[in-house]
GUKE-190804 format. One line per 4 residues: number of its first residue (from 0); their letters; for each residue x, y, z of C-alpha. Coordinates in pm, 1 decimal, padded with zeros to 6 digits. Last residue first. Example, Ala and Ser with C-alpha at 12.3 -4.5 7.8 and 13.67 -1.06 7.14 Angstrom:
2
1> SA> 01367.0/-00106.0/00714.0  01230.0/-00450.0/00780.0
//
This chain:
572
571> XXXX> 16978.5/20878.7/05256.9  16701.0/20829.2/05005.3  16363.4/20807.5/05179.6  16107.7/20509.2/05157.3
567> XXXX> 15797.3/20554.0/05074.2  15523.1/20393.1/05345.2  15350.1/20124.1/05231.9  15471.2/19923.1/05509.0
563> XXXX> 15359.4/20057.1/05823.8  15012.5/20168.8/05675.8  14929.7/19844.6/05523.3  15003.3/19652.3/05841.4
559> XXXX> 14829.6/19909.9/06040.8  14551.0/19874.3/05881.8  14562.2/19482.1/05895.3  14604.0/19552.1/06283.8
555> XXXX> 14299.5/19713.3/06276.6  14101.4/19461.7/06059.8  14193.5/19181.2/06279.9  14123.3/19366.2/06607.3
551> XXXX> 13771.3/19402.2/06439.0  13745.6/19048.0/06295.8  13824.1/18939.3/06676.3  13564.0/19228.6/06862.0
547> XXXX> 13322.5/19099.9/06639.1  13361.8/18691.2/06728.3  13383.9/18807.7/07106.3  13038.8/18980.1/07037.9
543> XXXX> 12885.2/18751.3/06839.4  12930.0/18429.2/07100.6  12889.7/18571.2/07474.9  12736.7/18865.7/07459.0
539> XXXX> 12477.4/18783.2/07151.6  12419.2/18448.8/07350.1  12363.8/18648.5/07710.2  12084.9/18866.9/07540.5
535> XXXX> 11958.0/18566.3/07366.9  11879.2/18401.0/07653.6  11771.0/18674.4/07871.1  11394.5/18576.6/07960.3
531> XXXX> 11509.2/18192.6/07967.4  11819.8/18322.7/08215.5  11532.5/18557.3/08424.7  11308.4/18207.1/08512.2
527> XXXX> 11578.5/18003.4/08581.2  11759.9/18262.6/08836.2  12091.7/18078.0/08852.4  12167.3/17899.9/09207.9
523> XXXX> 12470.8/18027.4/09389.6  12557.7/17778.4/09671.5  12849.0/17928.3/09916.5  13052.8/17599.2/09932.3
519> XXXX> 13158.6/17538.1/10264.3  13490.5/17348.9/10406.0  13465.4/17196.6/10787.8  13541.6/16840.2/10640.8
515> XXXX> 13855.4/16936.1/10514.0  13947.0/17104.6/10858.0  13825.3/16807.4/11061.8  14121.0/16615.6/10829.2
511> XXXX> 14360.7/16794.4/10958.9  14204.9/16854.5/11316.3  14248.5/16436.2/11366.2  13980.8/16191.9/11331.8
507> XXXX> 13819.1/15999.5/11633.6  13551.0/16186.4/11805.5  13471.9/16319.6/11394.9  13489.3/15958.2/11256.3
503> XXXX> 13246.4/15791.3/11512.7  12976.5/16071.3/11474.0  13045.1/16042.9/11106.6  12952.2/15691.5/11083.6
499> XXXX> 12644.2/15760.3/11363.7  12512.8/16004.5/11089.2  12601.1/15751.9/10843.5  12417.1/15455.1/10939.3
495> XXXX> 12098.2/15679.8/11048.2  12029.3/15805.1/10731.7  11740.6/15708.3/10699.8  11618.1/15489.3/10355.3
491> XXXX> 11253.3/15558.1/10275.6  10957.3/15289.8/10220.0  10599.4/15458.0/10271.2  10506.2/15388.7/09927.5
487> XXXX> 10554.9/15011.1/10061.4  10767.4/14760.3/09956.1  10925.4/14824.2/10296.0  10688.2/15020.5/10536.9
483> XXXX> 10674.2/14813.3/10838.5  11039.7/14703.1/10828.3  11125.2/15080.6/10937.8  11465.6/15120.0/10839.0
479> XXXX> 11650.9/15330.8/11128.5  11922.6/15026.4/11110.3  11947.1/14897.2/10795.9  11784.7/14528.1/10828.7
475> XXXX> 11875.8/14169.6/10967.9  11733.6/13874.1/10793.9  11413.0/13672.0/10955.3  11155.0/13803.9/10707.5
471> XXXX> 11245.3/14140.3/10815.7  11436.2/14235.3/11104.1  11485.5/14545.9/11309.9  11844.6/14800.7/11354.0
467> XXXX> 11938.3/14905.8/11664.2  12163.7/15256.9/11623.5  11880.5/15529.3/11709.9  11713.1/15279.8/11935.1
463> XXXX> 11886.7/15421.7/12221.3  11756.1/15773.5/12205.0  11833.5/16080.6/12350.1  12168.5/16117.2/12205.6
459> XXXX> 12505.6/16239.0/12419.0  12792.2/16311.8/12240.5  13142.1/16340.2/12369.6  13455.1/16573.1/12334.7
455> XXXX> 13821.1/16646.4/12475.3  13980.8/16960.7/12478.5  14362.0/16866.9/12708.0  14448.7/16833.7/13037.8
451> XXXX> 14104.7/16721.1/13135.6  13986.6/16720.1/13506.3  13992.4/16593.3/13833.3  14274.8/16338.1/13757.1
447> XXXX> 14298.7/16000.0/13942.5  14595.1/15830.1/13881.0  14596.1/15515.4/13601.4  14860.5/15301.4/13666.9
443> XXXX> 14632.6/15042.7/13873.6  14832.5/15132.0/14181.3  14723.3/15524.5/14128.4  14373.0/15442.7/14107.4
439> XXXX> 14409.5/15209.3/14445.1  14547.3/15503.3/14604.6  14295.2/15745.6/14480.3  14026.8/15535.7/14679.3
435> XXXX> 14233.3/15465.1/14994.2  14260.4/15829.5/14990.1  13899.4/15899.9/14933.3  13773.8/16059.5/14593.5
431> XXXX> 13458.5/16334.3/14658.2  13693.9/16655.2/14610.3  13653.8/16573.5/14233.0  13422.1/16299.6/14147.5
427> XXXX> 13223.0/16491.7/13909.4  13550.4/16541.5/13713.6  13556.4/16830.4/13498.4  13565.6/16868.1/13097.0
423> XXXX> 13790.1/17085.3/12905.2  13597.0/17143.7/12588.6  13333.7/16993.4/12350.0  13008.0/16870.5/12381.8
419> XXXX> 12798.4/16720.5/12080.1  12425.7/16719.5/12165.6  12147.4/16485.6/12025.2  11739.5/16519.6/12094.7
415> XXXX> 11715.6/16901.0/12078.4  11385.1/17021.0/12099.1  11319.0/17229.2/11760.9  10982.2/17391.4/11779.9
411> XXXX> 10717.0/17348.4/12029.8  10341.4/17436.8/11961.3  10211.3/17072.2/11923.6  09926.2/17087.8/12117.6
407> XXXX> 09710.9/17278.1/11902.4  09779.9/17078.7/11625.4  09540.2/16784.2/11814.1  09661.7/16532.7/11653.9
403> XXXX> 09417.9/16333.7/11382.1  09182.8/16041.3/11553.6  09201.8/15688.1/11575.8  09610.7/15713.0/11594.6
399> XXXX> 09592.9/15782.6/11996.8  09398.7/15489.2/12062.6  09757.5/15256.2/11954.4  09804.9/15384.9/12338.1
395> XXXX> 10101.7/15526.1/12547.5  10030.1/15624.1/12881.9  10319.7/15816.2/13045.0  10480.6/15813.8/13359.5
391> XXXX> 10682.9/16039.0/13269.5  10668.8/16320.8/13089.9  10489.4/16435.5/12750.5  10679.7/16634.5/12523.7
387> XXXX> 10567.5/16867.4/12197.8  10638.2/16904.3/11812.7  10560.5/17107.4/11556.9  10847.4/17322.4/11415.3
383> XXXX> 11059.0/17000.4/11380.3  11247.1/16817.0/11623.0  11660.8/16886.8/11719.1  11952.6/16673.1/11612.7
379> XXXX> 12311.1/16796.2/11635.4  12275.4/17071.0/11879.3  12667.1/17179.3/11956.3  12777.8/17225.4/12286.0
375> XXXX> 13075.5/17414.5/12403.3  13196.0/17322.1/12730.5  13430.8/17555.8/12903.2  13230.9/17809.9/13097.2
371> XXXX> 12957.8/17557.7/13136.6  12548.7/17585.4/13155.1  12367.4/17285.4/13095.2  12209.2/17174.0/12796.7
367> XXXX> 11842.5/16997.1/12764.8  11772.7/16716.7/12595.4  11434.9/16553.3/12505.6  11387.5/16173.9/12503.6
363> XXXX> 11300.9/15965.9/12195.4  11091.4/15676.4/12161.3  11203.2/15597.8/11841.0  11422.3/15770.3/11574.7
359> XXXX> 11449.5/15837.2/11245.2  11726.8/16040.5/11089.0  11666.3/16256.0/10748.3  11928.0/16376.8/10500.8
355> XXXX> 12296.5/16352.9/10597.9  12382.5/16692.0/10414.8  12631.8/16802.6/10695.7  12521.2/16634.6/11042.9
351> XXXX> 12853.4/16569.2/11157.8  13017.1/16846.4/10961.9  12832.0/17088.0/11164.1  12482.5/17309.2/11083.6
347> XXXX> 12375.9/17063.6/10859.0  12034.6/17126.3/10948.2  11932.5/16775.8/10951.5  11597.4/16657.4/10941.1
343> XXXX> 11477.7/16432.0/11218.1  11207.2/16188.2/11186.0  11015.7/16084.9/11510.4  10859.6/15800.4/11583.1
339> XXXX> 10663.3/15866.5/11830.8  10411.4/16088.4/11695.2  10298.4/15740.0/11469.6  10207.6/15827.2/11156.7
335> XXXX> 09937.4/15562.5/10996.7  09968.0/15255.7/10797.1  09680.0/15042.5/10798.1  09618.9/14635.9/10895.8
331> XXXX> 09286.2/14464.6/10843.5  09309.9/14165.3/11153.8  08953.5/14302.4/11210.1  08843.8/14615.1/11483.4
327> XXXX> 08751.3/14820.7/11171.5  09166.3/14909.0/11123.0  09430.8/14772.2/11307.8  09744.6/14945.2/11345.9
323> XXXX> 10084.7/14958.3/11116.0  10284.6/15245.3/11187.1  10442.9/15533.6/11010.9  10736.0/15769.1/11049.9
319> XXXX> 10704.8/16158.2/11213.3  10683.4/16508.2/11153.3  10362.1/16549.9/11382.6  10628.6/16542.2/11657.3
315> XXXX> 10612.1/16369.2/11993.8  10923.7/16381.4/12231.4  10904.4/16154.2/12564.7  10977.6/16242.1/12863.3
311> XXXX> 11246.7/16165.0/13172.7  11500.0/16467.6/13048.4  11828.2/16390.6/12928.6  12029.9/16619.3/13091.2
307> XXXX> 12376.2/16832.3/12951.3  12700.4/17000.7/13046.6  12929.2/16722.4/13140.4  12846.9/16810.6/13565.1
303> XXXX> 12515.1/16676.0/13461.6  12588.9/16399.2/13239.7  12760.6/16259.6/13579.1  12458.8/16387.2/13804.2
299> XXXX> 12154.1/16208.1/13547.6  12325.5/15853.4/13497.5  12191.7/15699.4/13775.5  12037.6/15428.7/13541.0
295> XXXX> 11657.2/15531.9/13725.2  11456.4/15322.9/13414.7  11224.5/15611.8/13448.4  10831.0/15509.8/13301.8
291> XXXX> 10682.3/15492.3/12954.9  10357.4/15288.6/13049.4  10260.1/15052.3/12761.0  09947.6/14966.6/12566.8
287> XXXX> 09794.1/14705.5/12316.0  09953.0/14445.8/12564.1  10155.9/14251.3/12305.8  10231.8/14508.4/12061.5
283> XXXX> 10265.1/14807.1/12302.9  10495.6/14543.2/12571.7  10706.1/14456.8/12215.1  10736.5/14829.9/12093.7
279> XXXX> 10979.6/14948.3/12406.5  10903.5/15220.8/12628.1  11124.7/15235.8/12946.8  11252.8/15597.8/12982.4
275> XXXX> 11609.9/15693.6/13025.4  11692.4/15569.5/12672.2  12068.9/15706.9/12611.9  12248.7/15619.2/12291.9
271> XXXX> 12539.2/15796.1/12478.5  12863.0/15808.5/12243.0  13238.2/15854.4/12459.9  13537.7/15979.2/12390.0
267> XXXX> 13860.2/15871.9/12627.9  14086.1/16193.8/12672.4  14221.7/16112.0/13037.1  13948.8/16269.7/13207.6
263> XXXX> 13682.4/16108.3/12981.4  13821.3/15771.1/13138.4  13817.7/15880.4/13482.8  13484.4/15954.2/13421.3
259> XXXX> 13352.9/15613.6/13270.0  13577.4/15474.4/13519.7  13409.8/15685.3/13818.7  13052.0/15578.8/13697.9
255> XXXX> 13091.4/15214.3/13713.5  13211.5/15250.6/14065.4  12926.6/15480.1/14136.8  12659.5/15179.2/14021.7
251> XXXX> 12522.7/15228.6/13684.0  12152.6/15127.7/13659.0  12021.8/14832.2/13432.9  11853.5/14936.4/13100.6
247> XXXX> 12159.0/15075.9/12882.5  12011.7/15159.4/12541.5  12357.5/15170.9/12375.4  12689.3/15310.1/12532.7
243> XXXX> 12981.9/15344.5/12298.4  13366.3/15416.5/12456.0  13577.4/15531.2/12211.0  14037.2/15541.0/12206.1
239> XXXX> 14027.3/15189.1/12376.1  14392.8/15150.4/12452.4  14352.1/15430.0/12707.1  14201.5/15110.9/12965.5
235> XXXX> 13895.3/15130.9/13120.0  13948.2/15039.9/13475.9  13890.3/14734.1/13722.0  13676.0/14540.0/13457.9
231> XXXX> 13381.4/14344.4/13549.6  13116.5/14613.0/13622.7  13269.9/14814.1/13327.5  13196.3/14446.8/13060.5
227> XXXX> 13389.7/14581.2/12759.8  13296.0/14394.5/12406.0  13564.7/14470.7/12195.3  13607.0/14662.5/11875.8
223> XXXX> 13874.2/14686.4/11553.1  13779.2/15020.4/11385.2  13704.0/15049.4/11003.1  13424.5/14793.2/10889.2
219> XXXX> 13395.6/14627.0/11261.0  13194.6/14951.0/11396.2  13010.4/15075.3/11110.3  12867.3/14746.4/10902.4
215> XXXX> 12910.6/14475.8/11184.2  12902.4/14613.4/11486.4  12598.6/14893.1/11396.7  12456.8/14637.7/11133.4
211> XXXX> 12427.8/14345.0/11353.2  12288.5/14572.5/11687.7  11934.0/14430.8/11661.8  12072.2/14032.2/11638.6
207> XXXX> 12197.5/14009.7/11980.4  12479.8/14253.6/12211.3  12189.8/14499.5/12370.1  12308.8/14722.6/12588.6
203> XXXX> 12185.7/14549.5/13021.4  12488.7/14738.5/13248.7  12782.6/14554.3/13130.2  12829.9/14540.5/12753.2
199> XXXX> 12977.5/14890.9/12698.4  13127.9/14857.7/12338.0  13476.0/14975.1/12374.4  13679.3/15085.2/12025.5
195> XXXX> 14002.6/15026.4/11916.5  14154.6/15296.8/11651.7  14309.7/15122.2/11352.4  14683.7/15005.7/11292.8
191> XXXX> 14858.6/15039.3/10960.7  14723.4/15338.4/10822.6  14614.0/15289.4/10426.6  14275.4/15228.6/10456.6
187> XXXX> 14200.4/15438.9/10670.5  14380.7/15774.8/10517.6  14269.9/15660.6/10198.0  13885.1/15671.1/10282.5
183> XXXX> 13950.7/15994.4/10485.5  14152.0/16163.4/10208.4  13859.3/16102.7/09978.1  13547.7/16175.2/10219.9
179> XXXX> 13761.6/16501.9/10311.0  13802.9/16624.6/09970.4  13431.9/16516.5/09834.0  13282.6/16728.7/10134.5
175> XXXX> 13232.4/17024.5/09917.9  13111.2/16853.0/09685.1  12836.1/16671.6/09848.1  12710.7/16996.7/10054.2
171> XXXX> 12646.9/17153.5/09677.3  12475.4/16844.3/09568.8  12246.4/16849.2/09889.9  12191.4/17199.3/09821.2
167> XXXX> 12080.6/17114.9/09508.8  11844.7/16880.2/09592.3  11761.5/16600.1/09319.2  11440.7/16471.8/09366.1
163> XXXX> 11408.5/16132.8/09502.0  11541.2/16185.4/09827.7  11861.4/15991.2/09928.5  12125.6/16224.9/09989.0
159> XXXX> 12437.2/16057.7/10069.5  12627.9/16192.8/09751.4  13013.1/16085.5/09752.5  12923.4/15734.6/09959.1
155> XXXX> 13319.7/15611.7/09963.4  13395.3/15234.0/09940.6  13677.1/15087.7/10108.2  13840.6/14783.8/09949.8
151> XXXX> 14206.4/14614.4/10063.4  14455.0/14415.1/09846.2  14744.9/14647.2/09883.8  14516.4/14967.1/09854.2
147> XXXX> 14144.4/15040.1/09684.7  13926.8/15290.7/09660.0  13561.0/15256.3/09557.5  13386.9/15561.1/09469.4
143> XXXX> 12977.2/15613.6/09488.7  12718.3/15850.9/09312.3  12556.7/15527.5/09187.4  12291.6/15704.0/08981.2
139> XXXX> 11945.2/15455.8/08896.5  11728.0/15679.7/08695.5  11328.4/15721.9/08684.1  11133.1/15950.2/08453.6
135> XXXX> 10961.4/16245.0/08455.8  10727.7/16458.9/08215.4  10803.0/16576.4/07877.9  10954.7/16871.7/07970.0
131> XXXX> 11218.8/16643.9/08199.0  11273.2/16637.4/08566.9  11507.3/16361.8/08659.7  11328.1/16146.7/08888.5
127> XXXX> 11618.0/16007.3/09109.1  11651.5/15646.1/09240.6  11992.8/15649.2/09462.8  12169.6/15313.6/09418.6
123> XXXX> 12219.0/15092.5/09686.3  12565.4/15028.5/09805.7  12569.1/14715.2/10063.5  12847.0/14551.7/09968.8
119> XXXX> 12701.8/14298.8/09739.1  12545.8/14563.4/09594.6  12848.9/14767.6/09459.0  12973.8/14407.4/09319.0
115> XXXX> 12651.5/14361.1/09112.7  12710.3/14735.6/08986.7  13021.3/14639.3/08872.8  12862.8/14410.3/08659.6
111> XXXX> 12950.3/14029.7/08677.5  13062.2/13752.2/08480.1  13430.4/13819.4/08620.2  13779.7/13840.1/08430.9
107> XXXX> 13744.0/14237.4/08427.2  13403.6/14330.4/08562.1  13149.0/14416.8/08319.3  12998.4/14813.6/08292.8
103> XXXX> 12702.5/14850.2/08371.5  12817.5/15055.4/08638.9  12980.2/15336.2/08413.0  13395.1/15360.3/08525.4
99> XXXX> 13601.8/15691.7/08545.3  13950.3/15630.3/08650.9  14167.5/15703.2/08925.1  14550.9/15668.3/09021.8
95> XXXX> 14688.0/15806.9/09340.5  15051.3/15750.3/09410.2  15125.6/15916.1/09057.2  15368.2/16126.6/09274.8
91> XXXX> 15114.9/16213.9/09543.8  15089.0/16592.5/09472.5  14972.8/16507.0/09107.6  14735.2/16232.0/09115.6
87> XXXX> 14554.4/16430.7/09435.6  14529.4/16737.7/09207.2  14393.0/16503.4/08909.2  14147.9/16363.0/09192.4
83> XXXX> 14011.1/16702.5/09285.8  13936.0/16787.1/08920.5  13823.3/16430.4/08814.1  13526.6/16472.6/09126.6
79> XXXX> 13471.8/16816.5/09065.8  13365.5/16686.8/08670.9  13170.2/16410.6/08848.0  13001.9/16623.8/09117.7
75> XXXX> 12885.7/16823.0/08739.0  12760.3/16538.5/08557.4  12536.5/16442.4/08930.5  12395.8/16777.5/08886.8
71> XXXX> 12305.2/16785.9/08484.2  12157.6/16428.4/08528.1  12371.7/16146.8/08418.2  12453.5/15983.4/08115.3
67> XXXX> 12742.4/15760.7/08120.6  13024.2/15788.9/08402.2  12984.7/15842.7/08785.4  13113.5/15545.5/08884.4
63> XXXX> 13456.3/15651.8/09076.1  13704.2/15377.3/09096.6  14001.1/15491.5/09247.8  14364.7/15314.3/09322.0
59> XXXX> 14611.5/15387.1/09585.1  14982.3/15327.4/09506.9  15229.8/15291.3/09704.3  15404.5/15453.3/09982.6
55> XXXX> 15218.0/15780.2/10061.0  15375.4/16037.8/10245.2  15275.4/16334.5/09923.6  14892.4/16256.1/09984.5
51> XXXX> 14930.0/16288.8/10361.6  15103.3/16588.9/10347.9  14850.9/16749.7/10103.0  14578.2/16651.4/10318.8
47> XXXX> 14721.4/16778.1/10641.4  14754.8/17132.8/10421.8  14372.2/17120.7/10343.6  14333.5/17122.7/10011.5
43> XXXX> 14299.9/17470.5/09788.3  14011.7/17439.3/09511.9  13691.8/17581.4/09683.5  13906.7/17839.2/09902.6
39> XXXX> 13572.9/17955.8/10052.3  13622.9/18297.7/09878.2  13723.9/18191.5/09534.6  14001.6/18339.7/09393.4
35> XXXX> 14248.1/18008.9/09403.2  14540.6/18064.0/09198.5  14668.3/17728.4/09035.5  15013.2/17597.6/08980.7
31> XXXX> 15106.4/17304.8/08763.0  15486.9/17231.0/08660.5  15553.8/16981.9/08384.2  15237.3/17044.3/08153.4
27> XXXX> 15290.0/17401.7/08201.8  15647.0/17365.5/08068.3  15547.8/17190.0/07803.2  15300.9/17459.3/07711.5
23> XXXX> 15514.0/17772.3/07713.0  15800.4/17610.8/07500.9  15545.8/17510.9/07278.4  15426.4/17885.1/07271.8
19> XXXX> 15762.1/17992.0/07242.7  15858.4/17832.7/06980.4  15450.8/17985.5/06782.8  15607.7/18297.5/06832.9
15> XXXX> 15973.2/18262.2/06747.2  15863.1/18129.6/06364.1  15570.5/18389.7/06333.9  15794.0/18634.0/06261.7
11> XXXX> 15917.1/18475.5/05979.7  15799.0/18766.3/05718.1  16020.2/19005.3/05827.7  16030.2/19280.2/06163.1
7> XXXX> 16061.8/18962.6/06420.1  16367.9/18812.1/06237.5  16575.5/19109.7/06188.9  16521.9/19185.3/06563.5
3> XXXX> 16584.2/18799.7/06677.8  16948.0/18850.6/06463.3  17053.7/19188.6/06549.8  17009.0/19044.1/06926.7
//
């Protein structure tokens, strides 16, 4: 002890100081802890997510390509980006190894960019105009990750925004969401079986060319699917884990019905891309009008008793897409809006519809909910602060474009068009079933059960188009692309791929990862105008005074110094 004293009162006092500083350092670089403050718990992972991570078996690799010189936003979703994948690094074991790549960039051992590779699957990069002083200029940003396991590639979309500005809310939704697009993207690719999914195929969905990128580039991608024929099959079995109906046009008989109950009663989830009225684009094209009329598909008492009804009309809204109609009586084409086309913008009021930017749909019907003690609904998709229905039968005429909406009709405000229901549902077929009936149920293996056990969920969309997808010069196209508009100033990319993506995801995921995807960042913009009117108020407090308050501590404990030791000594 004699020893340390001796050696912290002389001139080596330094020497124990700057020890146990290293000591201090290597330590930290061993063992990491951090203290999240914040009030959303911005840097604290989901505990399913931390489980996950630590249960993994190999490792995962990440490409992230957000490197190079990127607008002030996109440079700071990178920076959370290398933050939240350092903490995955570490509570995996090294499991998860990332790196930073530009998209220029050349492939290793391939005369291609990576950027080449991005669009041959289908990643499009975002075209921003960053706002300069000088004016504006373009930018291609991939905002995009690709992660990869044991041979297998699944990209992640980290910024789905797709305006040309940069939205900073949009940004803000982006990062918080990073964590669960991450641990969803390695929780699929790394789980050894995927969810099976039933595509109803018996009552008139289309099963051609229009539903290509649906199977193909949402469905197939991450679930394995079948085509289910109901009419054909004697029950829907609990291997199928979804049940998707599209644009139905033939009614449901009652047999058909009790499956698709039986099924929900059991825990099956199920997507309705309802059309209950029959107005398609081909009978306006060919007969320069159409009559929107009830296709009667008996659906009405079983989404009923769920806890919603599509309503036989039609929803208008002056916030709309375009459509090509003749001009001067001449084969002289002009893009105009077209009311029935609407365009949705998200209010990213659930993690389903969290900064998914706009959804276009076609021909929509109105929804209204239903009361129900134990079904909570959710509006997903709702119009825009102008907007009206018409009901059936309606006349609908390219005559309507010739002159400007009447505003005055348009007085409605945020119809709902998609619903997500969630609770203990109830059999509509309970106290209706016949002995024989439940008999034959309970031969099959499947009993009858009047309601759920357990919270189950569904959604129910007024629109059956919302997942078809058109063609343009004979290739398939997005689906909610309008092929009118491409190379147009009209063109925009919907998002209608990923709002039906994370439809699929949150039936099917499990609460852990529902709890990522739940997190909120509180965004706190800076005042621009009152930071340039402060500048050098904030650079005085934040550069000369921490360099005064130093060479005055300095000069203090100099004085001190001098004091201490010049001192006379006294003879004992």
């Amino acid at each position: 002890m004699s020893f340390f004293k001796h050696l912290s009162s002389g001139k080596w006092w330094w020497i124990p100081v700057i020890l146990f500083l290293i000591l201090i350092n290597y330590l930290a670089s061993i063992f990491h802890q951090r203290l999240d403050l914040t009030n959303e718990k911005r840097f604290t992972l989901s505990s399913y997510v931390k489980k996950m991570l630590r249960s993994l078996d190999d490792v995962v690799h990440i490409d992230v390509f957000l490197k190079g010189e990127l607008p002030s936003g996109f440079k700071k979703l990178s920076g959370s980006a290398d933050e939240l994948l350092s903490e995955f690094k570490e509570l995996s074991n090294n499991n998860v190894q990332y790196r930073f790549i530009t998209p220029d960039n050349q492939m290793d051992d391939l005369n291609k960019t990576f950027a080449d590779t991005l669009a041959g699957m289908g990643i499009e990069p975002i075209n921003l105009k960053v706002q300069l002083k000088a004016g504006e200029q373009s930018q291609l940003v991939y905002p995009d990750a690709l992660v990869s396991y044991k041979g297998k590639i699944m990209p992640v979309i980290l910024y789905p925004g797709s305006k040309i500005l940069i939205d900073p809310e949009d940004l803000n939704n982006a990062e918080a969401l990073m964590e669960y697009h991450f641990a969803s993207a390695i929780e699929k690719i790394t789980q050894s079986s995927r969810p099976m999914i039933a595509y109803s195929s018996g009552n008139g969905e289309p099963t051609g060319a229009n539903v290509e990128d649906f199977v193909e580039n949402v469905l197939s991608k991450d679930y394995n699917i079948k085509l289910l024929n109901i009419t054909a099959q004697a029950v829907i079995p609990d291997t199928f884990k979804l049940l998707v109906i599209v644009k139905p046009s033939i009614p449901f008989t009652t047999e058909e019905k009790i499956k698709i109950d039986q099924f929900v009663m059991r825990g099956g989830k199920v997507i309705w891309c309802i059309d209950r009225l029959n107005a398609e684009m081909d009978s306006l094209q060919i007969k320069n009008q159409v009559i929107a009329y009830d296709r009667n598909l008996n659906l009405e008492d079983l989404l009923f008793k769920y806890g919603v009804r599509i309503n036989p009309d039609l929803l208008m809204d002056l916030q709309c897409d375009y459509l090509p109609f003749v001009v001067n009586g001449k084969d002289q084409f002009e893009l105009r809006l077209w009311n029935y086309f609407p365009i949705f913008v998200s209010k990213s009021n659930h993690i389903i519809n969290k900064s998914i930017g706009l959804v276009a749909g076609k021909f929509v019907n109105s929804i209204d909910t239903v009361k129900s003690d134990q079904v909570r609904k959710t509006i997903l998709l709702s119009s825009s602060l102008n907007s009206r229905t018409i009901s059936a039968p309606a006349l609908i005429s390219p005559q309507e474009v010739r002159q400007s909406p009447d505003g005055v009709l348009f007085v409605k405000s945020e119809i709902p068009a998609a619903v997500l229901l969630e609770g203990k549902f109830t059999s509509l077929y309970a106290n209706r079933m016949t002995p024989a009936m439940m008999d034959t149920m309970e031969n099959q293996g499947y009993p009858f059960q009047s309601s759920n056990i357990l919270e189950n969920k569904m959604i129910v969309i007024g629109d059956g188009d919302i997942v078809l997808n058109s063609s343009s010069q004979g290739a398939p196209i997005p689906m909610g692309m309008n092929p009118y508009t491409i190379g147009t100033q009209q063109q925009f990319p919907f998002a209608n791929r990923q709002f039906i993506q994370n439809c699929i995801e949150y039936l099917l995921n499990n609460l852990g990862l529902n709890e990522s995807a739940a997190k909120a960042y509180t965004l706190r913009l800076i005042d621009k105008k009152r930071a340039e009117d402060e500048r050098v108020q904030w650079q005085i407090i934040n550069i000369v005074i921490p360099i005064l308050l130093v060479c005055l501590f300095a000069i203090l404990y100099q004085q001190l110094r001098r004091r201490k030791y010049s001192m006379p000594v006294k003879n004992i």
